[in-house]
Backbone as CSV, one residue per row, in Angstrom:
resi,resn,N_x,N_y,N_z,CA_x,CA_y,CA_z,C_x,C_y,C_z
1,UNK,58.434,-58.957,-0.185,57.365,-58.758,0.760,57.368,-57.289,1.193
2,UNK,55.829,-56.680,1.395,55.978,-55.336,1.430,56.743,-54.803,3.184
3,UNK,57.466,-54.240,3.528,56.999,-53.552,4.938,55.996,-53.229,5.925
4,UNK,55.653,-53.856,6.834,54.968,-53.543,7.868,54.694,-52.035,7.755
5,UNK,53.438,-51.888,8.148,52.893,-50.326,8.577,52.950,-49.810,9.965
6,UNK,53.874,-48.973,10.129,54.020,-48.887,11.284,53.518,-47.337,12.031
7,UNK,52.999,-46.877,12.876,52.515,-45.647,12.898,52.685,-45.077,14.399
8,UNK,52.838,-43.734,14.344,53.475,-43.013,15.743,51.930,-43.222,16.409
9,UNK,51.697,-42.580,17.400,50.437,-42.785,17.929,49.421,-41.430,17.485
10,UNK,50.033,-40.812,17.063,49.200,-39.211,16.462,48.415,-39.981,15.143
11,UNK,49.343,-40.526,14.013,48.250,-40.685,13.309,47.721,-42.270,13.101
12,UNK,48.119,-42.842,14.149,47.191,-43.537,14.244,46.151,-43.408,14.915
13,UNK,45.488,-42.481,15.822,44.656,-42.383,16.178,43.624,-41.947,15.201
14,UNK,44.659,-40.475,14.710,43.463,-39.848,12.877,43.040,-40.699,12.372
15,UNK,43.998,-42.122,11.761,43.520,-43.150,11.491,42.570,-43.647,11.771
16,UNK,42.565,-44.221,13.036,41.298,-44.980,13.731,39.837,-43.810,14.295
17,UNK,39.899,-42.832,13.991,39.072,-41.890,13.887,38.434,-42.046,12.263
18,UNK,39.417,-41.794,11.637,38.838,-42.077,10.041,37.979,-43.437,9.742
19,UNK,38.649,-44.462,10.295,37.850,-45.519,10.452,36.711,-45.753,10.396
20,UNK,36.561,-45.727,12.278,34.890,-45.074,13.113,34.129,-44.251,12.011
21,UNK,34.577,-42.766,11.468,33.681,-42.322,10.812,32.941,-42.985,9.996
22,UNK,33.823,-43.671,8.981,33.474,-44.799,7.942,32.406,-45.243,8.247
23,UNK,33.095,-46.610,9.576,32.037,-47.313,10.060,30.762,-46.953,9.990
24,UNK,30.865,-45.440,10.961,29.633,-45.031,11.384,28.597,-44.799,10.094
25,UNK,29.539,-44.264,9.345,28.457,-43.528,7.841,28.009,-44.992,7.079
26,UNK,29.040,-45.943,7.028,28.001,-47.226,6.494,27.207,-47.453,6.957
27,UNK,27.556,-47.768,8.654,25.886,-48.123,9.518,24.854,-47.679,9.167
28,UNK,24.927,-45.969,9.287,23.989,-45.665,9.222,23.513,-45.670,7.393
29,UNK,24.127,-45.439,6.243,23.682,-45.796,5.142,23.235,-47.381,4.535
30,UNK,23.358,-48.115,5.542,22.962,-49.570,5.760,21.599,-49.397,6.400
31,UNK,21.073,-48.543,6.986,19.788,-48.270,7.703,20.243,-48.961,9.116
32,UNK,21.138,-49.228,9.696,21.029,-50.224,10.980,21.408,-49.181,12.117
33,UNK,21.122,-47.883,12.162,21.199,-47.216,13.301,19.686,-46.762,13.352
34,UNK,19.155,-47.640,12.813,17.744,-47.211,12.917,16.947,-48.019,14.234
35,UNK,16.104,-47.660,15.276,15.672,-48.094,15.926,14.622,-49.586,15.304
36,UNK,13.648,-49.545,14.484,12.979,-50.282,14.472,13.741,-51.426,13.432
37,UNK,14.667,-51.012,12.603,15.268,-52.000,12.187,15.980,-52.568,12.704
38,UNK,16.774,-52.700,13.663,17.206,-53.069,14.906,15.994,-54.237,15.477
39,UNK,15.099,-53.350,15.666,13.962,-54.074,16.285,13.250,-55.442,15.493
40,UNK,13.322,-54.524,14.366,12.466,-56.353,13.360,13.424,-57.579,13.162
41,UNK,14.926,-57.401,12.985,16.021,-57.854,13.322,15.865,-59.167,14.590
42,UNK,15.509,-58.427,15.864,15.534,-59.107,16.623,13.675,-59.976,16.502
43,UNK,13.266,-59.947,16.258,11.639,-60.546,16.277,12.297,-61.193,14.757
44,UNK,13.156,-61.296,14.043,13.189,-62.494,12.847,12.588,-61.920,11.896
45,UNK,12.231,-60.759,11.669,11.572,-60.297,11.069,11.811,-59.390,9.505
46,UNK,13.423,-58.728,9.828,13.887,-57.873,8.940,15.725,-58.646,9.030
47,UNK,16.418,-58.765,8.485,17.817,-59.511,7.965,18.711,-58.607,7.700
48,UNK,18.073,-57.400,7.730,19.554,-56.395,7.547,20.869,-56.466,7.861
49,UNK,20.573,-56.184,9.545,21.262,-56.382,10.583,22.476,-57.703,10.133
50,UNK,21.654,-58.868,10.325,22.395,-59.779,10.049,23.256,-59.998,8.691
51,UNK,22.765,-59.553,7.947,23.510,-59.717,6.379,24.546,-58.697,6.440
52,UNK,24.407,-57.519,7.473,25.768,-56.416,7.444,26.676,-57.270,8.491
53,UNK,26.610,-57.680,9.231,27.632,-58.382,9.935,28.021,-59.608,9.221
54,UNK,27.258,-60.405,9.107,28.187,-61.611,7.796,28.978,-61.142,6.831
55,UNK,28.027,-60.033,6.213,29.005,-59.289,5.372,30.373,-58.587,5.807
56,UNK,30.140,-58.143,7.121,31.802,-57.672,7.428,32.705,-58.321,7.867
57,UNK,32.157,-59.964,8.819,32.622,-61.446,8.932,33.549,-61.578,7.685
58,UNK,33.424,-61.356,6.160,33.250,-62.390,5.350,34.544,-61.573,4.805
59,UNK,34.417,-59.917,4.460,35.752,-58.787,4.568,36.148,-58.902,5.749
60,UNK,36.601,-58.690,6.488,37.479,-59.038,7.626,38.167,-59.726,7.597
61,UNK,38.060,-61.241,7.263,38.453,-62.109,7.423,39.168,-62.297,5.868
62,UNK,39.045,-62.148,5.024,39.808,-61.788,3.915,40.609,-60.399,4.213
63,UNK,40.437,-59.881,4.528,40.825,-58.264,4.550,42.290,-58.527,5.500
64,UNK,41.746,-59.148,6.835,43.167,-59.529,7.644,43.835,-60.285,7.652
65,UNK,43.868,-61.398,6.794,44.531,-62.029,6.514,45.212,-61.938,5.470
66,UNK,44.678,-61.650,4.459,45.479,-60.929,3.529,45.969,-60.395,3.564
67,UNK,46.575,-58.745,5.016,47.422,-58.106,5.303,48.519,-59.079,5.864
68,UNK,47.838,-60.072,6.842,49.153,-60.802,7.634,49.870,-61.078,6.672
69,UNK,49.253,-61.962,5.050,49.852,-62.302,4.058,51.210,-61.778,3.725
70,UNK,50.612,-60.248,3.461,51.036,-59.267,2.669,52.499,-58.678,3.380
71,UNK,52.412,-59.198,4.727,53.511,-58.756,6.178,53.373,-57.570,6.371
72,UNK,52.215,-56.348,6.118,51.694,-55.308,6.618,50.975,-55.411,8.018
73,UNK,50.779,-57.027,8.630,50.141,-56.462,9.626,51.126,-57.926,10.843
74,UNK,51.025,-57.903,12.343,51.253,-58.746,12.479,50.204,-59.271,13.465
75,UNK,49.509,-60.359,13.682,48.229,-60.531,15.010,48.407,-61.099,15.970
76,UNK,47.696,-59.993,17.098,48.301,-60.721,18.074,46.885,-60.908,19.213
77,UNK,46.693,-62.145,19.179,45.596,-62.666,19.639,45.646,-62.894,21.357
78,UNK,44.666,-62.481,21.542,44.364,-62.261,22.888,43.866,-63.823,23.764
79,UNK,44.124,-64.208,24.762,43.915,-65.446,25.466,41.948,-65.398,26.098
80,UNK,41.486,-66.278,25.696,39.967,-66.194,26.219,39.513,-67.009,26.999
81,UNK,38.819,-66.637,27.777,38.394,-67.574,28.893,36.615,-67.722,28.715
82,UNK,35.774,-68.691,29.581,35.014,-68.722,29.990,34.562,-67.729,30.921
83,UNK,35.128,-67.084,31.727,34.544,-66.062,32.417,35.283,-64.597,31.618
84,UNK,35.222,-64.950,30.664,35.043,-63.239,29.882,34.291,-63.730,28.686
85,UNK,34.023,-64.742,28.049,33.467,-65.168,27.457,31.966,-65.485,27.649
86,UNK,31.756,-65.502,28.556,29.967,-65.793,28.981,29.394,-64.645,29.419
87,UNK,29.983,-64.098,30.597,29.132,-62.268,31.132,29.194,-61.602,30.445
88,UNK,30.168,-61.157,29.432,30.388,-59.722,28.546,29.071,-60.334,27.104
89,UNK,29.294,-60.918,26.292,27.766,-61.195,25.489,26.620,-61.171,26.400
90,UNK,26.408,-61.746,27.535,25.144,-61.589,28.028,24.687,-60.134,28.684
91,UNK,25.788,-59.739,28.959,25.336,-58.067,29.447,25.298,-57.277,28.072
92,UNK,26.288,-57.916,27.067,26.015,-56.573,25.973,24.737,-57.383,25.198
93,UNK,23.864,-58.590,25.553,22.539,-58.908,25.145,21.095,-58.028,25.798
94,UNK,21.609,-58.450,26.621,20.253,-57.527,27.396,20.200,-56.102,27.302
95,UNK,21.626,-55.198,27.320,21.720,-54.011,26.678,20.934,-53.837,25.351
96,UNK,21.379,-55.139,24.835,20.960,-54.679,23.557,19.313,-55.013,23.091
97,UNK,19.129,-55.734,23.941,17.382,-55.986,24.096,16.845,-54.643,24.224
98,UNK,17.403,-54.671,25.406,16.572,-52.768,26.253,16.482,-51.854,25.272
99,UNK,17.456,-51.590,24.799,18.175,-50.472,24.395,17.450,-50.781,22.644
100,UNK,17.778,-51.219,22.112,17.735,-51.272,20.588,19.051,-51.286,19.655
101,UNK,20.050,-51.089,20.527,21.397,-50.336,19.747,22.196,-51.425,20.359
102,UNK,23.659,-51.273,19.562,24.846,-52.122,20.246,25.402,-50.667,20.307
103,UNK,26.595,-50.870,21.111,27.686,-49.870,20.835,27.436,-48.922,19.440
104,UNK,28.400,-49.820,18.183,28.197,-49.133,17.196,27.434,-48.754,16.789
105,UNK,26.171,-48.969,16.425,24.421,-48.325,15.737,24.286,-47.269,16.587
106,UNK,24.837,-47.535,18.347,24.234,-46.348,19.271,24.694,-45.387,19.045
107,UNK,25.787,-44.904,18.871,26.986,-43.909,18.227,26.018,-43.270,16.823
108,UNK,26.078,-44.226,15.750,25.615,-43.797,14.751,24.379,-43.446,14.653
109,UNK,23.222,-44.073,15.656,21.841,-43.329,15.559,21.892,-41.604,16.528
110,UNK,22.872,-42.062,17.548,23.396,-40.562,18.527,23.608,-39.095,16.973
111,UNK,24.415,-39.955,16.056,24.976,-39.134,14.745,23.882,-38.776,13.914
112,UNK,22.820,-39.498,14.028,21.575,-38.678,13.323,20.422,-37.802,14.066
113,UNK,20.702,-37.896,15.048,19.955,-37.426,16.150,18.989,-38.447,17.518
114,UNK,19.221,-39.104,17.642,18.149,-40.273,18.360,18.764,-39.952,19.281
115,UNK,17.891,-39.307,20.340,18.085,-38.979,22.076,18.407,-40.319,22.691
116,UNK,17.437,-41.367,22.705,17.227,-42.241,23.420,18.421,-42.936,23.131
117,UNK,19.611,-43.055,21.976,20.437,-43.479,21.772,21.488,-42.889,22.722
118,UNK,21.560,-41.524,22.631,22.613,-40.439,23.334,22.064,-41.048,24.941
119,UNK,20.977,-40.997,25.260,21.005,-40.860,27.001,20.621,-42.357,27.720
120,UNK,20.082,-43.245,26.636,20.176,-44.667,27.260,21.780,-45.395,27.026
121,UNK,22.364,-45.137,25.572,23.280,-45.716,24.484,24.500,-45.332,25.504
122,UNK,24.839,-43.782,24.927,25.944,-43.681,24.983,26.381,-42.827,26.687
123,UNK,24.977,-42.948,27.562,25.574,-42.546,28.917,25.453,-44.152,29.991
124,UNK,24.613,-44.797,29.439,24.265,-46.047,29.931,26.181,-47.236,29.452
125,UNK,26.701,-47.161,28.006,28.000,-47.690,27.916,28.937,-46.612,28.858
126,UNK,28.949,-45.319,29.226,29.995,-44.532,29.903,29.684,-45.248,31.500
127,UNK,28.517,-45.170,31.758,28.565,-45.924,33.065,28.858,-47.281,33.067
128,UNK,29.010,-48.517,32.107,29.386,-49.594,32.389,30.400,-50.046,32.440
129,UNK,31.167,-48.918,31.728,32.402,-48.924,31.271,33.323,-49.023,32.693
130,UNK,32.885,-47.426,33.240,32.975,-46.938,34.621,33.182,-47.800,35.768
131,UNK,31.939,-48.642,35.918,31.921,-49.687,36.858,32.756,-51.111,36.973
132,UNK,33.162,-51.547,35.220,33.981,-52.403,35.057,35.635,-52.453,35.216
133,UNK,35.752,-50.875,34.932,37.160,-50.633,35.820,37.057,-50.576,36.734
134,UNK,36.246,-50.045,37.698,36.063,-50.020,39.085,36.103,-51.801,39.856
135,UNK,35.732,-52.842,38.909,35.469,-53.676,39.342,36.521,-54.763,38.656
136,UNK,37.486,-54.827,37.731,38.645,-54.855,36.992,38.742,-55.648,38.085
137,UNK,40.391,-54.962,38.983,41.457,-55.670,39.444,40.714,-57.092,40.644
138,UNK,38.938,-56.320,40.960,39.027,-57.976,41.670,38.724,-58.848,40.911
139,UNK,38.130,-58.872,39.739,37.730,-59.973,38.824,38.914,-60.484,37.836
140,UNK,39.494,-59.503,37.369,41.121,-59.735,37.132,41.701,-61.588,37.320
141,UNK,41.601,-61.645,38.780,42.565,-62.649,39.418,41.369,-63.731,39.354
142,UNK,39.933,-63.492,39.273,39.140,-64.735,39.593,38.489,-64.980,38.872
143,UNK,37.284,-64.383,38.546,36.022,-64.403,37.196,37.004,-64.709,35.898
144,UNK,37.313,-63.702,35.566,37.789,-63.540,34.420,38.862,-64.725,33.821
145,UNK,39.638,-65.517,35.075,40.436,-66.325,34.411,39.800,-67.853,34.336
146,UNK,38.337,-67.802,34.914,37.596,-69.473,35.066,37.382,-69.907,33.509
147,UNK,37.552,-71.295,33.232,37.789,-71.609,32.017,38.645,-71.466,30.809
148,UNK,40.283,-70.784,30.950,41.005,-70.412,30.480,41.170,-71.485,29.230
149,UNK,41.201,-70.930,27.733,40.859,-71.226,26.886,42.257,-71.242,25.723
150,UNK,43.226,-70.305,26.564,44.623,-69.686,25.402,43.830,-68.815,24.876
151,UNK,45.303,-68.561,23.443,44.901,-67.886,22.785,44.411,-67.987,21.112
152,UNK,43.852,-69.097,21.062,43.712,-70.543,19.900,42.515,-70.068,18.735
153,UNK,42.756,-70.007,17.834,41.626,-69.079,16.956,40.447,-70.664,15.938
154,UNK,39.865,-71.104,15.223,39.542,-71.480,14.884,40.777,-72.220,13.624
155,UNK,41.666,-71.182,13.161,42.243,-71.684,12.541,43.509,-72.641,12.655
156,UNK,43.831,-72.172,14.461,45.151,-72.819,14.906,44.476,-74.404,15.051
157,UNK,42.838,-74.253,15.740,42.285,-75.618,15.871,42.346,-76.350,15.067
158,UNK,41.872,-76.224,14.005,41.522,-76.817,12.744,43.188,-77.482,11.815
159,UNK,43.284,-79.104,11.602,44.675,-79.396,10.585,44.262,-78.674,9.591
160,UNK,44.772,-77.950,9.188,45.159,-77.125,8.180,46.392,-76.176,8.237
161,UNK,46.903,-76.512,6.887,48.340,-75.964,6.434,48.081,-74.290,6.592
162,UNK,47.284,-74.107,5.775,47.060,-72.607,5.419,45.525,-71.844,5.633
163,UNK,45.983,-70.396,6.189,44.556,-70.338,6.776,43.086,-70.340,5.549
164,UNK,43.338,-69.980,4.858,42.706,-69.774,3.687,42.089,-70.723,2.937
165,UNK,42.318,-71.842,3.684,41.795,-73.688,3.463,40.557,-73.329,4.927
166,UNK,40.277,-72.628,5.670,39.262,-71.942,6.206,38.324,-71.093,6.071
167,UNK,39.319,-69.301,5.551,38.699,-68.530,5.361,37.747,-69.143,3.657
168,UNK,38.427,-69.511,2.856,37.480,-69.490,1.363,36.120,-70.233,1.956
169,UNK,36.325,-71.336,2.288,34.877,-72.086,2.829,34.028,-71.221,3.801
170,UNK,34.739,-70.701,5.007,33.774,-69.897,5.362,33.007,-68.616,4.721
171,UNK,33.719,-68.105,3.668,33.361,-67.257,3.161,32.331,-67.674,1.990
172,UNK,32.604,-68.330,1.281,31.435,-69.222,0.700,30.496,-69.666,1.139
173,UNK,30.800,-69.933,2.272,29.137,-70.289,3.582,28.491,-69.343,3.532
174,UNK,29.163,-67.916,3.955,28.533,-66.795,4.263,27.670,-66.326,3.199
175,UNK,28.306,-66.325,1.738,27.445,-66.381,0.387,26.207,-66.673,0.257
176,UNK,26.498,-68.415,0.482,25.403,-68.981,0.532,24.165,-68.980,1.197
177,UNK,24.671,-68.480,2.016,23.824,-68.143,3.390,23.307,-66.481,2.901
178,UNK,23.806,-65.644,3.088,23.299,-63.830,1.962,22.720,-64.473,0.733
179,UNK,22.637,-65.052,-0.132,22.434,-64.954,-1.272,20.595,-66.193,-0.610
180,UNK,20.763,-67.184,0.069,19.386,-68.164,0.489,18.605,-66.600,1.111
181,UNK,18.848,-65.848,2.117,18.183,-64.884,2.662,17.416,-63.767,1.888
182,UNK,17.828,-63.672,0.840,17.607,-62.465,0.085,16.491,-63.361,-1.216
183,UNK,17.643,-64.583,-1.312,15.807,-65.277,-2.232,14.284,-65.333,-1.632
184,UNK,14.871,-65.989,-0.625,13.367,-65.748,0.314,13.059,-64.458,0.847
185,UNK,13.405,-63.701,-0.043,12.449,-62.394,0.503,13.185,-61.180,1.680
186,UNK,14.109,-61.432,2.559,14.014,-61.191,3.768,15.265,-60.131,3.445
C-alpha cells in the first residue's frame, strides 16, 4: 500500500492554489462563468451547468475513494445537522438567484472580467462571510446544532460491504442520466 501524502502547510496551500486555478480555467472553458448560461440553466432551459456538476459528482466520487483505497488519503467527515443544513443552501439559493453566479463561476467570471461578478459576487460573499463569523459563536451552541444528524455519509447508511457497491451504481446513474440529456437535445 502506497504512503499517505502528507504536506507542510507552504505547499499545500501552492497546491490548493493550483487546484482553484484548474477549477477556475475549466469553469470557465465549460462556458459556466458565463452569466446567461447560468441563467438558461436556471429557467430549464440550457444543461450545462448541470451536466458539469454530475460530471464532477461522478470524478469525485471515484477520484476519493480511490485515494482512501490507495491509503493516500484519509476522510474525515464532518457531523451535519438540520440547522446547517437548511439556512446555508437557502441563502447560497437566493444568492444565487440574484446574483447569477455561485461562489465558484463568481471567481471565474470576476477572471474574465464581469464587474457585476467582482462587486455583487465577490464583495457581496466577503460581506457574508463577515457577518457569519460575527454571528458564529451565538448560533454555534443553538441553530446550528437543531437536528443533529452525525457524521453518516450515504455509504455508512446503506448495508453494504464496500463502498464501491454504491459509488459504480451511482455513477452509472449519472451516465445515464448525461448521456438521456444530451439525446434530447439539451
Amino acid at each position: 500500500m502506497a504512503g499517505k501524502i502528507n504536506l507542510s502547510n507552504g505547499p499545500r496551500y501552492l497546491l490548493g492554489l493550483l487546484f482553484g486555478f484548474c477549477f477556475g480555467f475549466l469553469l470557465q472553458k465549460g462556458g459556466v462563468t458565463r452569466y446567461d448560461i447560468i441563467m438558461r440553466q436556471l429557467l430549464l432551459e440550457d444543461f450545462t451547468v448541470l451536466k458539469i456538476i454530475f460530471t464532477a459528482i461522478a470524478v469525485g466520487m471515484v477520484g476519493v475513494y480511490g485515494m482512501k483505497q490507495a491509503g493516500w488519503i484519509e476522510l474525515h467527515k464532518k457531523q451535519g445537522s438540520l440547522g446547517t443544513s437548511v439556512p446555508g443552501p437557502l441563502i447560497f439559493g437566493i444568492g444565487f438567484g440574484l446574483l447569477g453566479y455561485c461562489p465558484g463561476t463568481g471567481i471565474g467570471a470576476v477572471g474574465h472580467g464581469a464587474l457585476d461578478a467582482l462587486v455583487g459576487g465577490v464583495v457581496g460573499m466577503l460581506i457574508g462571510c463577515s457577518l457569519y463569523a460575527a454571528v458564529y459563536p451565538k448560533l454555534k451552541g443553538t441553530v446550528l446544532n437543531k437536528g443533529n444528524f452525525g457524521d453518516k455519509t450515504l455509504i455508512d447508511v446503506l448495508p453494504v460491504r464496500s463502498p464501491w457497491a454504491v459509488i459504480v451504481p451511482v455513477v452509472l446513474l449519472i451516465a445515464a442520466m448525461l448521456w438521456s440529456i444530451e439525446a434530447a437535445g439539451f
